[in-house]
C-alpha positions, -999 to +999 in steps of 0.1 A: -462+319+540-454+286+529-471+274+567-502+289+564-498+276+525-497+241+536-524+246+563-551+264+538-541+231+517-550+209+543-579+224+554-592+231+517-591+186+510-611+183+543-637+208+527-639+193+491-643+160+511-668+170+536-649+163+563-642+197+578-658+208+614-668+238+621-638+255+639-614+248+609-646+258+586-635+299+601-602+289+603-599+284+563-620+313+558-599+337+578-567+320+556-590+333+523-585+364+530-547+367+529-544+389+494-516+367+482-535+335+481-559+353+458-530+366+437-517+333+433-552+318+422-557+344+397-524+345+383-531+308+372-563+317+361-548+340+340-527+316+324-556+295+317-543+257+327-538+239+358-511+211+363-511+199+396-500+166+414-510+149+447-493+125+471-509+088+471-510+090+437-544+106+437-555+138+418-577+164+434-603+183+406-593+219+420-617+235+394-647+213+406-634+211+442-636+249+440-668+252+433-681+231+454-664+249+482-678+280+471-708+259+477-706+252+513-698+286+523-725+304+502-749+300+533-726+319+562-733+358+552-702+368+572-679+346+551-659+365+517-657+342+486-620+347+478-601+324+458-571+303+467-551+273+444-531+248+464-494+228+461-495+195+464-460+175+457-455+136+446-431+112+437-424+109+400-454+132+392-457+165+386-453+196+409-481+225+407-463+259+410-479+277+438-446+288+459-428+294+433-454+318+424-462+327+457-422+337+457-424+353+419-451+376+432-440+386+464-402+393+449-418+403+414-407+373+397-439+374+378-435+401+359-401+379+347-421+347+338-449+372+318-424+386+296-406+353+290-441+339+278-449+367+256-408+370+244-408+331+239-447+335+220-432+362+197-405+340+181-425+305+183-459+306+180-480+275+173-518+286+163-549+263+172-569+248+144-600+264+131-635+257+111-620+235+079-636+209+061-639+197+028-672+180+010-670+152-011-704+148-027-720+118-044-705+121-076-670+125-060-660+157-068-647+173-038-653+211-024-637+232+002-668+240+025-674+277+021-703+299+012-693+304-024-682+266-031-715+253-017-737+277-035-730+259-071-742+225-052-779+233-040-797+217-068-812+186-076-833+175-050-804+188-022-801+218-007-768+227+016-765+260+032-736+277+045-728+295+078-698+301+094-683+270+098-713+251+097-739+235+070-775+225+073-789+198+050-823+194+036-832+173+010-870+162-018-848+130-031-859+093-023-827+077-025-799+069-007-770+096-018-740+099+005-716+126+010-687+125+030-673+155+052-635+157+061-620+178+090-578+180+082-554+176+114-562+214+127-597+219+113-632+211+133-664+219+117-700+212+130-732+198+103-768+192+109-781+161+089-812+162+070-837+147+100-823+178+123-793+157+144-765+180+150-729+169+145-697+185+158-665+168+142-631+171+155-598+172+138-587+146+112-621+128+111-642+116+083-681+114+087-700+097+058-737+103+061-771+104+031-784+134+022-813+121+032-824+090+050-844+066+034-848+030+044-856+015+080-824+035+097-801+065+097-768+053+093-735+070+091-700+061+089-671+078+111-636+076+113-620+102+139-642+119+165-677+132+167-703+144+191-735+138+182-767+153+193-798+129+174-834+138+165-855+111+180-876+095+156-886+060+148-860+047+129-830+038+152-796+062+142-763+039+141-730+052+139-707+028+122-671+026+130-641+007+126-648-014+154-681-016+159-719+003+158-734+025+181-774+021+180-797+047+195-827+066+191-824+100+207-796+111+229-762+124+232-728+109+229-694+113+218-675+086+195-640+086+192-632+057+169-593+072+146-576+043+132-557+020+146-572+034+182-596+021+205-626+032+200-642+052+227-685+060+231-696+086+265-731+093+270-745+125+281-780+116+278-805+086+265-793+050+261-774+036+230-763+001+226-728-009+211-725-040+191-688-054+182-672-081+199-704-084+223-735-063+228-731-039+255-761-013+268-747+019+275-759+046+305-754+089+312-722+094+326-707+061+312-678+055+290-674+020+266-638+016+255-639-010+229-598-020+227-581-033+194-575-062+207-615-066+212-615-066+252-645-039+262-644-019+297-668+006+306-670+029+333-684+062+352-666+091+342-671+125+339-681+131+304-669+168+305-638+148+301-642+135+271-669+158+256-656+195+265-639+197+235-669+211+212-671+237+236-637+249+239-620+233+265-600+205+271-606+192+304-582+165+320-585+144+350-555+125+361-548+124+326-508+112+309-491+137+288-486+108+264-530+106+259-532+151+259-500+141+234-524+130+209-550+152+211-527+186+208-511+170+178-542+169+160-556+201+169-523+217+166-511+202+131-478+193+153-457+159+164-448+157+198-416+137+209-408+122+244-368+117+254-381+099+281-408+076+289-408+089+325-427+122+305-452+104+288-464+089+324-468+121+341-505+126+350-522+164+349-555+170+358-569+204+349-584+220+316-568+241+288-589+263+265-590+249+232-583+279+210-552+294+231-514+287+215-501+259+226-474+283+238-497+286+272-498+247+274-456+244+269-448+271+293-463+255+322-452+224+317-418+243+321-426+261+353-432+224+365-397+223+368-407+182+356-408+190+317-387+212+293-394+216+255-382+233+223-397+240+190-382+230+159-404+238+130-439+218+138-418+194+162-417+200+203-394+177+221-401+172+257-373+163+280 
């Protein structure tokens, strides 16, 4: 097994690549047949994550590459579309667990590392944040943002409607009134301003913003991490953060600007234009990182990267556990503490569904054989 493993590995690169002929083309398909290879790719499925590692210290997208290959073979009637996951090892990485799968499910192994999950989720269960947010309006008072708080508050001039985890504002005034929405460590919660640009804010993030805009611009003022989706219009939209402005029109972008960061602007779609240190023009499918120290770097990326969180998923691409640290500790409400640094330079690349425990997360890092934990309270030590 492990031979026509490595071989379907092989010949799976040259395909993602486009450097496969024709005669290995069969040859791989013939290897997609073998039931076990299938097994193994939906057993991981199953558990929703993908850790993998790659020599050369490069990662391979198996998700994307996937796809693709699906892709190539879509035209050859006589070829099955069965689906396979790969092992790839490294030095001082991190090892995917396909033979030892491959082993658990031919000696029924799997059935072991299912019941340790749900025995190990039964006593230790750490939850995934939720819609939460709390409102403070212009003459300070603050509200939790539900149907029946918000209901006393649609009067003068503004009016705020409620629905599931999400408010809509409209607004008669002429002047410039602010209100500030905050999302705690654990809580996300989305709001559509008053000219119709839609907001979806991540965990422990402030957004400042009018009721209305008035003036010659729509301007708001975040701390933490938004994506933003803005009405076009003739007055430019700036978002203002710690460490610099974000000017655009109408587009789509994600800002991630918590203190004491770097902040961080991807672009989906239009053009937007950061001013800080320097002025920099922003494309689609580029990333600004605007560093503390005030040095700027910008590159391609895959924004799903950065951006998949307001749909669900967290998606990772050669990514440390130190950088999906942070992120899990503020979705999660937890702190997470390294006993080595050799942990927090591991790199993963693959995607975790926002809203499962972080139980799934921890148990595969296990079966890595790289990374243990334990739970104490809201703590998880890796070692």
């Amino acid at each position: 097994m492990d031979k026509r493993l490595e071989r379907a590995i092989t010949l799976f690169k040259k395909s993602y690549v486009g450097d496969i002929s024709e005669a290995e083309q069969k040859e791989l398909n013939c290897l997609l047949e073998d039931k076990t290879l299938e097994q193994v790719y939906q057993r991981w499925m199953d558990h929703r994550l993908l850790v993998e590692g790659m020599e050369e210290d490069k990662r391979f997208p198996y998700a994307e590459g996937y796809k693709e290959f699906k892709s190539c073979i879509a035209g050859m009637r006589h070829v099955k579309r069965k689906r396979m996951i790969y092992r790839l090892s490294a030095v001082a990485a991190v090892f995917l667990l396909v033979v030892a799968v491959t082993w658990y499910l031919q000696d029924g192994g799997a059935d072991k590392v299912e019941n340790r999950m749900v025995r190990d989720a039964t006593e230790k269960i750490i939850m995934p944040g939720s819609k939460q947010a709390q409102l403070r309006l212009a003459d300070g008072r603050m509200v939790q943002v539900d149907k029946q708080s918000l209901a006393q508050h649609e009067q003068e001039g503004v009016h705020i409607s409620y629905e599931d985890g999400s408010i809509r504002y409209s607004s008669d005034i002429q002047e410039l009134i602010y209100n500030e929405l905050y999302t705690p460590a654990k809580g996300e919660f989305y709001v559509e301003l008053d000219d119709k640009t839609k907001v979806w804010i991540n965990s422990g993030t402030s957004l400042k913003f009018p009721v209305k805009f008035v003036g010659k611009e729509r301007r708001v003022i975040l701390a933490g991490e938004a994506f933003f989706d803005v009405s076009s219009g003739s007055k430019p939209f700036i978002v203002e953060t710690a460490l610099g402005e974000i000017r655009v029109h109408g587009t789509s972008f994600d800002v991630k600007a918590y203190p004491d960061e770097d902040m961080a602007t991807t672009l989906v779609s239009g053009k937007v234009t950061y001013s800080g240190s320097r002025q920099v023009e922003i494309k689609p499918g580029e990333r600004l990182v605007a560093r503390v120290s005030g040095e700027l770097e910008k590159n391609i990326v895959n924004t799903k990267e950065y951006t998949g969180w307001k749909d669900g998923l967290y998606v990772f691409n050669r990514k440390s556990l130190e950088q999906i640290a942070k992120d899990l500790e503020r979705w999660y409400d937890i702190s997470i503490v390294f006993e080595s640094d050799q942990s927090r330079e591991l790199l993963f690349t693959g995607h975790l569904k926002r809203y499962d425990t972080i139980n799934v997360f921890l148990e595969l890092l296990r079966e890595t054989g790289e990374v243990n934990y334990k739970i104490q309270g809201n703590q998880i030590t890796l070692y």
